[in-house]
N, C-alpha and C positions, 0 to 999 in steps of 0.2 A: 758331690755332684753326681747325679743321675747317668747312664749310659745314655740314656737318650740326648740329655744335654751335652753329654763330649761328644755325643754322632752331629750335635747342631753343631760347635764349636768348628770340628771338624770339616763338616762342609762347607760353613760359612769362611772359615779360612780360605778352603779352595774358591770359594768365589770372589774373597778380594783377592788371592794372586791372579785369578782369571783376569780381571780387573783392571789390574795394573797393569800386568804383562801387556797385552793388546792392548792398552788405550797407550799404554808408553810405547811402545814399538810404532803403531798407527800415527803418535802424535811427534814420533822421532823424525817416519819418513816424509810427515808435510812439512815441521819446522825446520828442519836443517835444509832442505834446499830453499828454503822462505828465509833463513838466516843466510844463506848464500846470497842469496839476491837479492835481499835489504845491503848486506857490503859491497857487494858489486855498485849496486846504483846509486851509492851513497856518492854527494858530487866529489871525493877524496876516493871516489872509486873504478875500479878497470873501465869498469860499462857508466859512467854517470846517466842517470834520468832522474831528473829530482822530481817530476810528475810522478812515476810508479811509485818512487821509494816515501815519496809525501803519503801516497794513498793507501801503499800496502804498509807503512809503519800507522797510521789512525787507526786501520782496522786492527792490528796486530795489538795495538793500546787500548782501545774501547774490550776489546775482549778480556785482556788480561785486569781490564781495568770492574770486571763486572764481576761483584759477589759469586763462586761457585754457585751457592744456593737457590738464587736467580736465575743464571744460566740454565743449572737442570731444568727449571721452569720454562723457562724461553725457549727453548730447541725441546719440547714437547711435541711438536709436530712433524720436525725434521725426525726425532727418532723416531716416531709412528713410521714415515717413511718408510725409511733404511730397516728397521725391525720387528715391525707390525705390531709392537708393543709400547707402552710408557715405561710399563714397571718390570721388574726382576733383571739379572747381569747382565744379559744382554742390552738392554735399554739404555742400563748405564755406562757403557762401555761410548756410547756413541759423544755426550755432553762430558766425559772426561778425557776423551779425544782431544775436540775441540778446545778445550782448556789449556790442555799441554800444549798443544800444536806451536800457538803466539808464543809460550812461554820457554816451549826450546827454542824458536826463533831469535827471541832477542838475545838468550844466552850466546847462540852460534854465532851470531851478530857479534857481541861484545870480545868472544875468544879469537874470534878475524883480525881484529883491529890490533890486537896484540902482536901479530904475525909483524915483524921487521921489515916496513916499505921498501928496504934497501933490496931485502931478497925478491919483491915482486917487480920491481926496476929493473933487478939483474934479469929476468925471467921475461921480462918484456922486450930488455935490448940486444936479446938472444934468438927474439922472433916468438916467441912463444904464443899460440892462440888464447883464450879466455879460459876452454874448457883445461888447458894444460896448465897454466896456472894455477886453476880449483884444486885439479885432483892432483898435481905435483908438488904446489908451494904451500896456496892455502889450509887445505885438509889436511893435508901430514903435519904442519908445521903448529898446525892448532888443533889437533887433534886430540892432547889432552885436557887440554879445555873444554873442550866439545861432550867430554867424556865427563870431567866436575860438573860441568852443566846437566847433561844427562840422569845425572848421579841424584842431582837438587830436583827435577822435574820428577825422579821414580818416588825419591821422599816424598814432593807433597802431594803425589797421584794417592799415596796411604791416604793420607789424611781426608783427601776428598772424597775417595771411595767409601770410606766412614759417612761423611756426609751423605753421601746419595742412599743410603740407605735410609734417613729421613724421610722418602719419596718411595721406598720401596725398592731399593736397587739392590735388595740382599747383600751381602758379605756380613761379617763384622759389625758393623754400624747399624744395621737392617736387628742383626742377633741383639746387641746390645737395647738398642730404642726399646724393641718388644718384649724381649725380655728382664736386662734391667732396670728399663726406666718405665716402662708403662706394667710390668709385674709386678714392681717395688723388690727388685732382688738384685741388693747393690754388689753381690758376690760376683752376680755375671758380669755387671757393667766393671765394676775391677779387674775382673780376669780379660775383658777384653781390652781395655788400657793399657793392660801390660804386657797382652801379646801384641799388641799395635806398636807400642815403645820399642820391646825387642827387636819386631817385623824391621822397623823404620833402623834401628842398628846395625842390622847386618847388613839388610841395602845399603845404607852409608859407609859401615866399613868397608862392603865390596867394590864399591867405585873408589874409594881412596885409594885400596890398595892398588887398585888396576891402573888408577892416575898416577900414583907412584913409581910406578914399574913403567908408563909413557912416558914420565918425564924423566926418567934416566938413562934411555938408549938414547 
C-alpha cells in the first residue's frame, strides 16, 4: 500500500469518526428528550396526551421506517440549508442526525418503561413535580439503558456513514466506492471492511463495558 493510500485511509477514518461523533451526539440531544416525552404522554404516562404521543410516535416511525439511502436523498435540500452543501462530511452529518434522532427516541422510550411504576407512584405521592420525576426517578433509574441504547445507535451510525459516502459524504465508504469498487482494488475495499468491523468492536465493547459498570452501582 502506497503512502499516499494510508494518508487516504487516514483521513477517511478521521471523517467517519467526525461523522459519527456529531451526528451521535446531535442525534442523542433530540432523541432522548423526544424518548422522554413519547413516555411521559404515553396514556400509562405522568403527562397523558394521546394526541402528541400519536403524532410524535408516526413521525418518529415513518423516519426510522425509511431506507437510509433514501433519506440522504430526501433531506437534500434541508442539508443545502443547514451547509450550503449536498456532498462531503459535512453534508453528511446533517441526514445521519436525523436518522439517529427517532431511533434514540424509541430506545429511550423502551428503557423508560422498564423503570418500576412503583418508584414513580412513590415519587408522585411524595409531591414530586414532572421535571423531578425525569431527572430523579426516570433518568437515573434507566439510565443504563439509555446508555445500551446509545451504544446500538453509535454502531449503526458506522454503518450508515459507510453508506453516505455512496453520495459523496467521504469517510470510509466514500474511500472504499472510489477506490475499491469503482478502481477494481479489492485490497482497499477489504481493508476498509476490516477497519469498519474492528471500528464497530470497540464502540460496542465501550458501551458494554460502561453498561456494565451502571448497572452495578
Amino acid at each position: 500500500m502506497s503512502f499516499e493510500l494510508l494518508d487516504l485511509f487516514v483521513s477517511s477514518f478521521g471523517e467517519t469518526l467526525l461523522m459519527v461523533a456529531v451526528s451521535g451526539i446531535l442525534g442523542a440531544l433530540l432523541g432522548i428528550p423526544l424518548g422522554i416525552a413519547l413516555h411521559l404522554t404515553d396514556r400509562n404516562g405522568v403527562l397523558p396526551h394521546p394526541l402528541f404521543n400519536r403524532v410524535a410516535g408516526m413521525l418518529v416511525n415513518a423516519v426510522r421506517s425509511t431506507p437510509f439511502i433514501i433519506l440522504l436523498v430526501a433531506v437534500i435540500p434541508l442539508t443545502r440549508f443547514f451547509v450550503g452543501s449536498s456532498i462531503g462530511t459535512a453534508a453528511a452529518i446533517v441526514p445521519l442526525t436525523l436518522a439517529a434522532a427517532p431511533f434514540v427516541a424509541r430506545l429511550v422510550e423502551t428503557a423508560l418503561r422498564e423503570v418500576d411504576p412503583g418508584l414513580i407512584e412513590a415519587a408522585q405521592a411524595m409531591g414530586a413535580t414532572t421535571s423531578q420525576i425525569v431527572c430523579k426517578v426516570l433518568v437515573p433509574e434507566a439510565f443504563a439503558g439509555i446508555v445500551a441504547g446509545l451504544t446500538i445507535t453509535f454502531v449503526s451510525l458506522v454503518g450508515y456513514s459507510a453508506m453516505a459516502g455512496a453520495i459523496g459524504g467521504g469517510g470510509l465508504g466514500d474511500l472504499g466506492i472510489r477506490y475499491g469498487y469503482q478502481r477494481f482494488q479489492p485490497d482497499v475495499m477489504l481493508a476498509v471492511v476490516l477497519i469498519l468491523i474492528v471500528f464497530v468492536q470497540i464502540v460496542q465493547s465501550m458501551g458494554d463495558l460502561l453498561v456494565r459498570r451502571l448497572s452495578h452501582r
